[in-house]
MIDOSE-1310 file (N, C-alpha, C; in nm, 2 decimals, decimal comma, always signed):
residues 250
xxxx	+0,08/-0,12/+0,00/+0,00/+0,00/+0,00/+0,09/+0,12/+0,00; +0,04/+0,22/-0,07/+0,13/+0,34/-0,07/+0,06/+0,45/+0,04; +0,13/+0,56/+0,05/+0,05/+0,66/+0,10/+0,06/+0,80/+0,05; -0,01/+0,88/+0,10/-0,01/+0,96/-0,01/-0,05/+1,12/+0,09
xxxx	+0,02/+1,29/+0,05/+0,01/+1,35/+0,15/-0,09/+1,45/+0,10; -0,23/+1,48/+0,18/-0,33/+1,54/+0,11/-0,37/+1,66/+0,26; -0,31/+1,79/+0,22/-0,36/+1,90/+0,25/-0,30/+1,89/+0,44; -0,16/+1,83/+0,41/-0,09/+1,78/+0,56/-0,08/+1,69/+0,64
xxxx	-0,21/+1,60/+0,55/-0,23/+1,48/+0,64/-0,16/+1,37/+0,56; -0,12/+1,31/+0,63/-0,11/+1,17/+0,57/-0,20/+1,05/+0,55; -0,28/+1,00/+0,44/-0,36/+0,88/+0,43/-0,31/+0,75/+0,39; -0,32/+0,68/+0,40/-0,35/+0,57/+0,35/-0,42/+0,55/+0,18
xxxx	-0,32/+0,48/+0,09/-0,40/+0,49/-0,03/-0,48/+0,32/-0,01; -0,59/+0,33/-0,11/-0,67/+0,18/-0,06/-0,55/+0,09/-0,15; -0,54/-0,04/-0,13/-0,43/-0,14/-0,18/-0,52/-0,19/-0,32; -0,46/-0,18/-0,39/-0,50/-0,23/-0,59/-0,58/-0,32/-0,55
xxxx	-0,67/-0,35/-0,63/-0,73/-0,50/-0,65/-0,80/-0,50/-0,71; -0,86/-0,67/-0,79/-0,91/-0,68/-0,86/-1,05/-0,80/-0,88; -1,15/-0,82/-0,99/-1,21/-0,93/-0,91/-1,23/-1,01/-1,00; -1,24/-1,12/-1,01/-1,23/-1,23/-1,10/-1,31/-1,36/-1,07
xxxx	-1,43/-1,43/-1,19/-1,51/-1,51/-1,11/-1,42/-1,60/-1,15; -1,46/-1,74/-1,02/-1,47/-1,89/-1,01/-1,59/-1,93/-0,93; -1,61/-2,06/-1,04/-1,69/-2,13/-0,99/-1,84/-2,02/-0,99; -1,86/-1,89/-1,11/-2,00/-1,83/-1,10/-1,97/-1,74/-1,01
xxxx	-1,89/-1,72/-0,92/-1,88/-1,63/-0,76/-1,79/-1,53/-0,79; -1,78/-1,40/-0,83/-1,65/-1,31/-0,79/-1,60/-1,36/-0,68; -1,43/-1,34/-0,74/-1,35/-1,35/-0,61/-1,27/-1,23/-0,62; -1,24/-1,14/-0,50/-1,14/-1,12/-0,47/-0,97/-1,10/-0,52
xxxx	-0,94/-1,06/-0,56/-0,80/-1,05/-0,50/-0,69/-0,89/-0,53; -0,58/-0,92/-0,42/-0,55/-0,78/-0,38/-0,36/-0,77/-0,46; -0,31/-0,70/-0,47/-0,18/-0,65/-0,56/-0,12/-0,64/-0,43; -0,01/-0,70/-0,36/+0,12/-0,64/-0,20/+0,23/-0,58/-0,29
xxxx	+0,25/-0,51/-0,27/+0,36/-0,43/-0,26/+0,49/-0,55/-0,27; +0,60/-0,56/-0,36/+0,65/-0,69/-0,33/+0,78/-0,64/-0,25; +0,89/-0,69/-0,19/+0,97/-0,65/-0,10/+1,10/-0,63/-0,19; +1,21/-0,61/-0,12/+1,31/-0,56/-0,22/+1,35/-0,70/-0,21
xxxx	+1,39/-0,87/-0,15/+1,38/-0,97/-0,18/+1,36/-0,99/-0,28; +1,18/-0,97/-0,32/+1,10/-1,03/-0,46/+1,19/-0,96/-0,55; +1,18/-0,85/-0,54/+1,24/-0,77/-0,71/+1,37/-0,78/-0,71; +1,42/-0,82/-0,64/+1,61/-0,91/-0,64/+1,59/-1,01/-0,71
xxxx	+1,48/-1,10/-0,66/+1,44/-1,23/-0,76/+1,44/-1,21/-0,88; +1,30/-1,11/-0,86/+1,26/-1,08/-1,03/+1,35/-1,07/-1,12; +1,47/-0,96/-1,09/+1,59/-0,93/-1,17/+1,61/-1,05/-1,20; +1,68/-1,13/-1,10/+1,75/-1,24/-1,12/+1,66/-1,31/-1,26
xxxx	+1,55/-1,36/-1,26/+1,48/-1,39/-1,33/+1,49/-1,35/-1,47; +1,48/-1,25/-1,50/+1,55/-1,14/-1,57/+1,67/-1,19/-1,65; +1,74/-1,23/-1,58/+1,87/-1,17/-1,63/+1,90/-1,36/-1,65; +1,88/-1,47/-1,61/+1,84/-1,58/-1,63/+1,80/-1,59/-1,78
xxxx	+1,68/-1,58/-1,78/+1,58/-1,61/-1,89/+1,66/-1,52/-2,05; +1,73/-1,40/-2,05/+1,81/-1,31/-2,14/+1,94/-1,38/-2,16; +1,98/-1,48/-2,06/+2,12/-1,52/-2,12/+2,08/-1,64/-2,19; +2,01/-1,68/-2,15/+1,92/-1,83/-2,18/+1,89/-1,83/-2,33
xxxx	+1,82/-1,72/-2,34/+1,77/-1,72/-2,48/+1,84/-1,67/-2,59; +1,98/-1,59/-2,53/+2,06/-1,56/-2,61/+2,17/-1,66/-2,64; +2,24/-1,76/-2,56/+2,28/-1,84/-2,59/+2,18/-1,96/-2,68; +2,06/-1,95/-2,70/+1,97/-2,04/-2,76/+1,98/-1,99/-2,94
xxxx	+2,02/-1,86/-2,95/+2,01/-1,79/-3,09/+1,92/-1,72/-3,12; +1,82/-1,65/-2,98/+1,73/-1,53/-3,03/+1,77/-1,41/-3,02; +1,67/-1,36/-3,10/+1,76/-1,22/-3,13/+1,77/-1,10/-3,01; +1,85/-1,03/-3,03/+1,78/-0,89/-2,93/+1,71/-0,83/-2,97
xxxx	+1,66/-0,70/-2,89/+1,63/-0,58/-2,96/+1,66/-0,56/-3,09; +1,79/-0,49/-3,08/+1,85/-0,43/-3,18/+1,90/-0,51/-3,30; +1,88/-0,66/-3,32/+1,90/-0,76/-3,40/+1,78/-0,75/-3,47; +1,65/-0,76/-3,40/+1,54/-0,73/-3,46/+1,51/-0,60/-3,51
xxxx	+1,56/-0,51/-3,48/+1,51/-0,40/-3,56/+1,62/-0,44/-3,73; +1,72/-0,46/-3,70/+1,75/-0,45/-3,79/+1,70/-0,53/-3,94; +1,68/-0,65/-3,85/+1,59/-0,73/-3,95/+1,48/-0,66/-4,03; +1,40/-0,59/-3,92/+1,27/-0,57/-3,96/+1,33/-0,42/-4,08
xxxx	+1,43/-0,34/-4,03/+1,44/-0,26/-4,12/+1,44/-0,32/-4,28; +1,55/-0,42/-4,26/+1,61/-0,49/-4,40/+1,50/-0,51/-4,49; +1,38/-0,56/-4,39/+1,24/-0,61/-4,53/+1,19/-0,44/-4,49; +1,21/-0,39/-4,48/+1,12/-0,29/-4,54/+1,01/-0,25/-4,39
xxxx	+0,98/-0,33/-4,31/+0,86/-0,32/-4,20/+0,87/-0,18/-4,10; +1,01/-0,16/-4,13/+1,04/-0,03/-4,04/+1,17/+0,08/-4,11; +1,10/+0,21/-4,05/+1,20/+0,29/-4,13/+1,14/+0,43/-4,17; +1,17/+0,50/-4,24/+1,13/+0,64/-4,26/+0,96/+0,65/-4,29
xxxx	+0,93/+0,54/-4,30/+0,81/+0,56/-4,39/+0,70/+0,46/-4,28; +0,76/+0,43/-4,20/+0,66/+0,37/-4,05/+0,72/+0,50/-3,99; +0,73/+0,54/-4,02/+0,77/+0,65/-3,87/+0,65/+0,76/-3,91; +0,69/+0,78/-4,05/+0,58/+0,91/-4,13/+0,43/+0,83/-4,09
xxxx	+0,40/+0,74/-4,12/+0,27/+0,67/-4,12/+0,20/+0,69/-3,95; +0,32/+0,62/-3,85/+0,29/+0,65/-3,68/+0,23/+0,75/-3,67; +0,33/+0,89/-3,76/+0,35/+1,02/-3,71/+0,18/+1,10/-3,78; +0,13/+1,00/-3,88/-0,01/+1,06/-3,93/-0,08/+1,06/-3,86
xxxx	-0,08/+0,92/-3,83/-0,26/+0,83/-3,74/-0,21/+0,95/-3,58; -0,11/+0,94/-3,49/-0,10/+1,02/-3,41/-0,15/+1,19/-3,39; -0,13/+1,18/-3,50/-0,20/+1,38/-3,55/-0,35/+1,39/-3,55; -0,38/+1,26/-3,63/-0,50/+1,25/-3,67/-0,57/+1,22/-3,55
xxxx	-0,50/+1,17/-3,45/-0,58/+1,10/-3,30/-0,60/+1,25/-3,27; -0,52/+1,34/-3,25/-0,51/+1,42/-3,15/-0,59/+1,56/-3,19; -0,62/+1,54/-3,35/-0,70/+1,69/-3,35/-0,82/+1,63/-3,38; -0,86/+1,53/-3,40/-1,00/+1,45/-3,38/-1,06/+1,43/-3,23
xxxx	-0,93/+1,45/-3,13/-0,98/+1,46/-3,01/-1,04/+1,60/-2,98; -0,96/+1,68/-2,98/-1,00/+1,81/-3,01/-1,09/+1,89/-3,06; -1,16/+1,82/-3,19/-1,29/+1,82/-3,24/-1,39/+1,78/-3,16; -1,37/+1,69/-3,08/-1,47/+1,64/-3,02/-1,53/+1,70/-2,91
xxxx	-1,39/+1,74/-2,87/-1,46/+1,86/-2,72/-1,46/+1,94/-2,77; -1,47/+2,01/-2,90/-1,49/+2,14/-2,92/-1,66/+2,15/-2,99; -1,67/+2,04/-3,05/-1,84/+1,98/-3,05/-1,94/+2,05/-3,00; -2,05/+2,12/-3,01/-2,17/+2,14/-2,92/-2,23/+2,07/-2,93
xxxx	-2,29/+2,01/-3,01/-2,41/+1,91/-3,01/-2,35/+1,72/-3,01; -2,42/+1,69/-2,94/-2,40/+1,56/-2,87/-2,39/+1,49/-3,02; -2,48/+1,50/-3,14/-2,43/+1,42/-3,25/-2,32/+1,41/-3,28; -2,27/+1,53/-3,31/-2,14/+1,56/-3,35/-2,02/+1,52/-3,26
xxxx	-2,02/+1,48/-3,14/-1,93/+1,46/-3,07/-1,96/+1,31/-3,07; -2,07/+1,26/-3,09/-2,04/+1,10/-3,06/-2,00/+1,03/-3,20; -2,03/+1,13/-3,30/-1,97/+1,07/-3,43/-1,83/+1,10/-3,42; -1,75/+1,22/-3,34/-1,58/+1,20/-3,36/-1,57/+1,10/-3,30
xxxx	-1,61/+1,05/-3,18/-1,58/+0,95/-3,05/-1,57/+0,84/-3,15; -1,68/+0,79/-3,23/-1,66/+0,70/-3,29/-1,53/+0,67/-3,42; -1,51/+0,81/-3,47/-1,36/+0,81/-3,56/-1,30/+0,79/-3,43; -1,30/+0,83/-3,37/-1,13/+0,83/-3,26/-1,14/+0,67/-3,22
xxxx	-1,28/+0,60/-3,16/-1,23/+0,49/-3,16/-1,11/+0,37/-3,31; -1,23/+0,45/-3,43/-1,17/+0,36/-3,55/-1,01/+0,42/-3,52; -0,96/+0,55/-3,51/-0,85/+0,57/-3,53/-0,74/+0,50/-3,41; -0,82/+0,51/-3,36/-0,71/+0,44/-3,20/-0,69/+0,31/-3,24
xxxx	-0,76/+0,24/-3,34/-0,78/+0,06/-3,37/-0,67/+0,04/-3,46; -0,66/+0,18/-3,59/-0,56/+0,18/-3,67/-0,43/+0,24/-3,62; -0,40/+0,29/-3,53/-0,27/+0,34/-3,44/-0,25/+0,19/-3,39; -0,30/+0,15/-3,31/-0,25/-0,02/-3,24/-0,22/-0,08/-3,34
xxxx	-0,30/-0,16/-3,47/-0,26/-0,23/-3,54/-0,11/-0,16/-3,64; -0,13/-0,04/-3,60/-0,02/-0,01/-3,70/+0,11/-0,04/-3,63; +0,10/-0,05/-3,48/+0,21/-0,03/-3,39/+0,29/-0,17/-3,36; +0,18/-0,25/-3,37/+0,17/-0,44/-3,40/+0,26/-0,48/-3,49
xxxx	+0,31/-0,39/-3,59/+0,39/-0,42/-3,72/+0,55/-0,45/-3,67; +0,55/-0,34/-3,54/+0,67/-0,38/-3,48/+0,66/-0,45/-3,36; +0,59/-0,38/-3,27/+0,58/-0,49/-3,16/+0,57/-0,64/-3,15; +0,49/-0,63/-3,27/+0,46/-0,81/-3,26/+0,58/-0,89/-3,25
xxxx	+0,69/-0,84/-3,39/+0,84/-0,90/-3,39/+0,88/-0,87/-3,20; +0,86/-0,74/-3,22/+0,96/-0,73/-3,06/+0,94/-0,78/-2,96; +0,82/-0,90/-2,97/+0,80/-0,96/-2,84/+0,88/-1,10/-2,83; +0,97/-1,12/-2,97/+1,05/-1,25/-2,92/+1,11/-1,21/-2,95
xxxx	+1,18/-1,15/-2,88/+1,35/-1,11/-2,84/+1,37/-1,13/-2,72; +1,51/-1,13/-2,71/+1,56/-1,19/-2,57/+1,53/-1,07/-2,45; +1,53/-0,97/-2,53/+1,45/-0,87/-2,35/+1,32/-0,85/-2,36; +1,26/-0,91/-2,43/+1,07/-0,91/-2,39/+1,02/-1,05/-2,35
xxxx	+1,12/-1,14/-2,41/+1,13/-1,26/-2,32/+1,19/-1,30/-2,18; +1,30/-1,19/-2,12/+1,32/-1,19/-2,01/+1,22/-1,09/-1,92; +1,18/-1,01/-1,96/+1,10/-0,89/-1,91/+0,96/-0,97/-1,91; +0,93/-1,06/-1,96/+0,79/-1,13/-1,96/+0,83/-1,22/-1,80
xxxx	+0,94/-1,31/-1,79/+0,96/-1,38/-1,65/+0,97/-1,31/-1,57; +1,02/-1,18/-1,56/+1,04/-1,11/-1,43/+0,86/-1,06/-1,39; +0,81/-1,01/-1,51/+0,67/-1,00/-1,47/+0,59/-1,12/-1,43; +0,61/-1,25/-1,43/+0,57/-1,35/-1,35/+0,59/-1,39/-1,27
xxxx	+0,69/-1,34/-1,24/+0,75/-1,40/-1,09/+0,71/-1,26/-1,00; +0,72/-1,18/-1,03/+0,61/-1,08/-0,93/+0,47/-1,08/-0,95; +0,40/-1,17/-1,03/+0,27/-1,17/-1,03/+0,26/-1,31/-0,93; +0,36/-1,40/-0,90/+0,37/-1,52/-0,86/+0,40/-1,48/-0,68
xxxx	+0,47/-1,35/-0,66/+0,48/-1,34/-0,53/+0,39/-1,18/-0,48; +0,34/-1,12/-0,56/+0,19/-1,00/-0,58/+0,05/-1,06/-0,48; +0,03/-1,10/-0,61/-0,12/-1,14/-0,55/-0,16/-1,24/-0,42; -0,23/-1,15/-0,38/-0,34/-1,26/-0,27/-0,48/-1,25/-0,29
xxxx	-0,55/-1,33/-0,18/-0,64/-1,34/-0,21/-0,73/-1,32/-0,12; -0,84/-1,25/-0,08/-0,94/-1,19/+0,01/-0,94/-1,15/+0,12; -0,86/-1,33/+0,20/-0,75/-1,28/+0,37/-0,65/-1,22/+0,34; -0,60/-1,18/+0,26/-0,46/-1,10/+0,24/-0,36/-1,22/+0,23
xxxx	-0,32/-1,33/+0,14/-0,25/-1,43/+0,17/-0,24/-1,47/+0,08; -0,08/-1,50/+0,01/-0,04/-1,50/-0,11/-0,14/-1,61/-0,17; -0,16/-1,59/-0,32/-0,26/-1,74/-0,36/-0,15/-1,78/-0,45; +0,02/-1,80/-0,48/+0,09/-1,86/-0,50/+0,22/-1,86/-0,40
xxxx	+0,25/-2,01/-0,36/+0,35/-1,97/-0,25/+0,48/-2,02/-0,31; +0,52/-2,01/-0,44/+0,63/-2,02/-0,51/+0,61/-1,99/-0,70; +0,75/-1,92/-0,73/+0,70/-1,88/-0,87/+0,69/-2,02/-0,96; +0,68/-2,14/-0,92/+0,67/-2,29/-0,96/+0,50/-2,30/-0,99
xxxx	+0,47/-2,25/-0,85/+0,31/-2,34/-0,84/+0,23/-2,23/-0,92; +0,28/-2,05/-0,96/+0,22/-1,99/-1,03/+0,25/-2,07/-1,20; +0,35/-2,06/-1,23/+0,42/-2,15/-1,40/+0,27/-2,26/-1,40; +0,23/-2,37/-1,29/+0,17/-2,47/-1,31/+0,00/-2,44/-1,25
xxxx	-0,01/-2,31/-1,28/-0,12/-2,27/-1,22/-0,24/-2,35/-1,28; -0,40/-2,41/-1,27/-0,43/-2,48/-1,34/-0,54/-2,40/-1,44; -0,55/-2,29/-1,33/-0,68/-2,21/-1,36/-0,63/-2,10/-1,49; -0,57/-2,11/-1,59/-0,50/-2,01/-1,65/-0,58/-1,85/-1,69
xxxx	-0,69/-1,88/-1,71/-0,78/-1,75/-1,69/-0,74/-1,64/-1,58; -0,76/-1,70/-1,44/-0,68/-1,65/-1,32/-0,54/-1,59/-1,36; -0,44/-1,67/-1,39/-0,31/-1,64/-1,41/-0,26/-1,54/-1,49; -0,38/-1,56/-1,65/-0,31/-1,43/-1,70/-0,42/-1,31/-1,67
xxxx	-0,53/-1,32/-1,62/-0,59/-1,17/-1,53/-0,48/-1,13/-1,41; -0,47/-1,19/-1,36/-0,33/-1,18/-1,29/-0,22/-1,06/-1,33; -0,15/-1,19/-1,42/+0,01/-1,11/-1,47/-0,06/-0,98/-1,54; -0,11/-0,97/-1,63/-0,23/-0,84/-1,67/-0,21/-0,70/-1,58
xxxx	-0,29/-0,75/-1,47/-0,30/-0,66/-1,34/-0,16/-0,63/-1,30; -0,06/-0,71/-1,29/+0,06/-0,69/-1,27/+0,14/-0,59/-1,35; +0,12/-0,62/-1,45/+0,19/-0,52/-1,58/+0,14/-0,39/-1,60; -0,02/-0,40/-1,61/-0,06/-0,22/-1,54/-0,01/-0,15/-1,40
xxxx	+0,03/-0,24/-1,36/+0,06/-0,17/-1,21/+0,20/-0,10/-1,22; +0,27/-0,19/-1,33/+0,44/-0,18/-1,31/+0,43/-0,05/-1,42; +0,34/-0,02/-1,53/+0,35/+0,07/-1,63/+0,28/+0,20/-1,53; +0,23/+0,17/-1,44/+0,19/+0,31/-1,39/+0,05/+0,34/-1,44
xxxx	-0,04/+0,23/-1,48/-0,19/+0,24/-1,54/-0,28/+0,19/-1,45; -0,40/+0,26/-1,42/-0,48/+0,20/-1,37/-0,55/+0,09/-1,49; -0,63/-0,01/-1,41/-0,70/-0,15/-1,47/-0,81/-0,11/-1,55; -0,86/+0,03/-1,56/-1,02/+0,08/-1,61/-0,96/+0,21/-1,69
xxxx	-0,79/+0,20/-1,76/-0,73/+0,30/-1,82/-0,83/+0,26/-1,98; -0,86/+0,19/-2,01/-0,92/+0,20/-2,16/-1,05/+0,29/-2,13; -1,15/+0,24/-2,03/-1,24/+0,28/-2,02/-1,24/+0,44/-1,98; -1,15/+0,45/-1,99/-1,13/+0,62/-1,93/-1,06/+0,74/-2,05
xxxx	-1,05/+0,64/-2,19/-1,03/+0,78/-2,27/-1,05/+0,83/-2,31; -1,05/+0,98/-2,39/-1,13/+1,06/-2,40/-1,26/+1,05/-2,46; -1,27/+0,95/-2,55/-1,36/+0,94/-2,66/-1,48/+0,85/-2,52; -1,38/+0,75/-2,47/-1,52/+0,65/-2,41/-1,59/+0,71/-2,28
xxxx	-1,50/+0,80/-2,25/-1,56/+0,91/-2,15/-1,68/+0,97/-2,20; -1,69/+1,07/-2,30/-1,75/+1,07/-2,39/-1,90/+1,01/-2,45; -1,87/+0,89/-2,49/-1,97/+0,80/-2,48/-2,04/+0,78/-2,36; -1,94/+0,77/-2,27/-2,02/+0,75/-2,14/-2,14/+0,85/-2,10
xxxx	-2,13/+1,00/-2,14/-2,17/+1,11/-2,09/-2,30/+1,13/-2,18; -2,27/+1,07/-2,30/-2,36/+1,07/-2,43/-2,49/+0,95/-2,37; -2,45/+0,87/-2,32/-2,53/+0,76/-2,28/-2,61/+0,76/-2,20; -2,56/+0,84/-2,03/-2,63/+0,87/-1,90/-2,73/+0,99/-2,03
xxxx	-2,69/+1,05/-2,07/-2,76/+1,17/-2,08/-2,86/+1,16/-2,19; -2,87/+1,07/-2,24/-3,02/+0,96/-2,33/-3,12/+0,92/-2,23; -3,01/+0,83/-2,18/-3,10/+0,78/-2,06/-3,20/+0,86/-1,97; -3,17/+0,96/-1,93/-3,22/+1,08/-1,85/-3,31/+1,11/-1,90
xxxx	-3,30/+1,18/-2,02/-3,40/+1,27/-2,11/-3,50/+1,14/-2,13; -3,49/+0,98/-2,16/-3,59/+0,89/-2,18/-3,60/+0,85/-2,07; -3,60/+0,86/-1,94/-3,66/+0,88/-1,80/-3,79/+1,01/-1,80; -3,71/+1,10/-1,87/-3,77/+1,27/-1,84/-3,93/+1,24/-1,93
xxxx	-3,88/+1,19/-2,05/-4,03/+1,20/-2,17/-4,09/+1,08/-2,12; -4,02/+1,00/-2,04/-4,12/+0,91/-2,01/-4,28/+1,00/-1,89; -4,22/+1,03/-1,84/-4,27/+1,13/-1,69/-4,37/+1,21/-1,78; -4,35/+1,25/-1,85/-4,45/+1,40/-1,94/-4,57/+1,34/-2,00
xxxx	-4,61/+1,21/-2,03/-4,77/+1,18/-2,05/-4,83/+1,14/-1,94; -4,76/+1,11/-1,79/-4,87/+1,08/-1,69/-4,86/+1,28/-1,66; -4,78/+1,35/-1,67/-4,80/+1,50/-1,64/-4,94/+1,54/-1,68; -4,92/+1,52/-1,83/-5,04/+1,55/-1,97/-5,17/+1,52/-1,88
xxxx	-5,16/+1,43/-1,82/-5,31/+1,37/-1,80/-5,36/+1,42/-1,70; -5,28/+1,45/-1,57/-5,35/+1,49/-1,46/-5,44/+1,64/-1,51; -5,43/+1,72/-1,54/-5,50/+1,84/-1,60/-5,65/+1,75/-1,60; -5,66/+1,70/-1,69/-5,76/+1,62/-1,77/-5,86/+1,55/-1,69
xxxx	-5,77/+1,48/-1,54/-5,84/+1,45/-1,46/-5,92/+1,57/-1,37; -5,85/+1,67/-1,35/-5,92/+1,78/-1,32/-6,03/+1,84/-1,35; -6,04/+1,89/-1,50/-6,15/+1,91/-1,56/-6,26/+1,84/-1,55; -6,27/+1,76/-1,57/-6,39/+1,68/-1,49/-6,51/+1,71/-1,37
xxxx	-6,41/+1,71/-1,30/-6,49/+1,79/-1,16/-6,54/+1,93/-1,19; -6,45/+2,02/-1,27/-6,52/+2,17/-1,32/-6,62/+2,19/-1,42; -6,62/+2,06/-1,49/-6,72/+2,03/-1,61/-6,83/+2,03/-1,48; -6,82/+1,91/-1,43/-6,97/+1,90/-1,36/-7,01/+2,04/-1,24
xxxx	-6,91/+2,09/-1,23/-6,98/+2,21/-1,12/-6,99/+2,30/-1,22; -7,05/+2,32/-1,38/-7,09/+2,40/-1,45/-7,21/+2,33/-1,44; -7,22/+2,21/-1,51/-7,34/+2,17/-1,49/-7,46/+2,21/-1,39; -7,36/+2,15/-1,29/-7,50/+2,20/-1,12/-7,52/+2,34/-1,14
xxxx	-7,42/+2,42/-1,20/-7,44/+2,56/-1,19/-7,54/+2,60/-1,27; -7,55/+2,55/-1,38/-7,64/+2,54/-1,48/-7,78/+2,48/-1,44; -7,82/+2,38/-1,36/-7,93/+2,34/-1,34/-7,99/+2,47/-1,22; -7,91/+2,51/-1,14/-7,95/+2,58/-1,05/-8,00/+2,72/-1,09
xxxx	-7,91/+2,74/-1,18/-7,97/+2,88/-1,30/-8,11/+2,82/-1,33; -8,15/+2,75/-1,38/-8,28/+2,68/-1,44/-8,38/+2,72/-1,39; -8,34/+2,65/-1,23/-8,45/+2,61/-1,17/-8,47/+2,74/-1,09; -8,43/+2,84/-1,12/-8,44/+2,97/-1,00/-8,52/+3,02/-1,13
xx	-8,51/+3,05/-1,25/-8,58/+3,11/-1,35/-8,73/+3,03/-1,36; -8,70/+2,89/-1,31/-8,85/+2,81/-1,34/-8,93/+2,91/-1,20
């Protein structure tokens, strides 16, 4: 748990966590803080798994870029391409809060989603390669073996008691929601970062605010009517008033 200093005082931040069903039931579980031990491991881990794979003949980093330059996949003209969709994210955002009317902003929201889909897939062209290399393959074990000494579960109590019984975990769904949570934690992202950008914010606000208004027009025909029920009663006390006229002239 961290803490954090607000206006002099010191609080307590609440400890990460996340919830994940078994068996039909949300469960529980919490992110510890891992000790300077674990992340001695982790390294270790680290640095293990990078010599391993380099004595095996994968490439590095910088082995793979070069590759990827050679065929053409990277290079002046992925950089120009990044450098479009990026522009294009950012004054489409712009547009969007600059919007008055709710059409118009939920139609950019929806370019920014398409465009955000074509930025990732564009970014895939390299990453994909860059994920077998010998430092995304060591950087992948170190993030399991802190997801293997991280998480507990509802009592506060590791639910792996070695980075072995995490490797043989049975439930793999668990495992990689898990390492997942782990890896946003280590990037500095909260777990609900997609659901928070500008465009789905956005949507969000677009949505409550439908809802509302078709709460609101729902409410306005039993309004309409009460009047109606009224009239009734003043219809007939014309009438009596009318008979009474009558009968004073009879």
């Amino acid at each position: 748990m961290a803490t954090e200093e607000v206006k002099g005082k010191v609080t307590v931040e609440e400890q990460r966590f996340f919830d994940y069903k078994i068996d039909g039931e949300d469960k529980k579980f919490y992110l510890a803080m891992p000790s300077s031990e674990q992340i001695r491991k982790a390294e270790w881990h680290y640095s293990k798994v990078y010599n391993k794979a380099l004595i095996e003949g994968v490439a590095t980093t910088s082995e793979m870029m070069d590759i990827l330059t050679k065929r053409g996949l990277y290079g002046p003209d992925y950089e120009r391409k990044l450098q479009e969709l990026q522009i294009a994210l950012t004054l489409k955002v712009g547009e969007m809060h600059a919007a008055a009317e709710s059409a118009d902003r939920e139609a950019a929201a929806r370019e920014i989603q398409d465009l955000r889909d074509d930025l990732y897939r564009w970014n895939q062209r390299l990453t994909g390669p860059l994920s077998n290399t010998c430092e995304q393959m060591a950087e992948d074990a170190k993030v399991e073996y802190l997801t293997s000494a991280m998480i507990q579960n509802a009592s506060k109590k590791p639910v792996w008691d070695s980075y072995e019984s995490f490797i043989m975990e049975g439930n793999q769904g668990l495992a990689l929601k898990s390492r997942f949570e782990v890896l946003l934690w280590m990037q500095g992202l909260e777990a609900d970062f997609l659901d928070n950008t500008p465009e789905n914010k956005v949507l969000r606000e677009i949505a409550v605010q439908r809802a509302e208004d078709a709460a609101e027009a729902a409410k306005e025909p039993a309004q309409l009517e009460a009047p109606e029920e009224e009239a009734e009663p003043e219809a007939a006390k014309k009438k009596t008033r009318g008979k009474k006229q009558a009968s004073t002239l009879e």
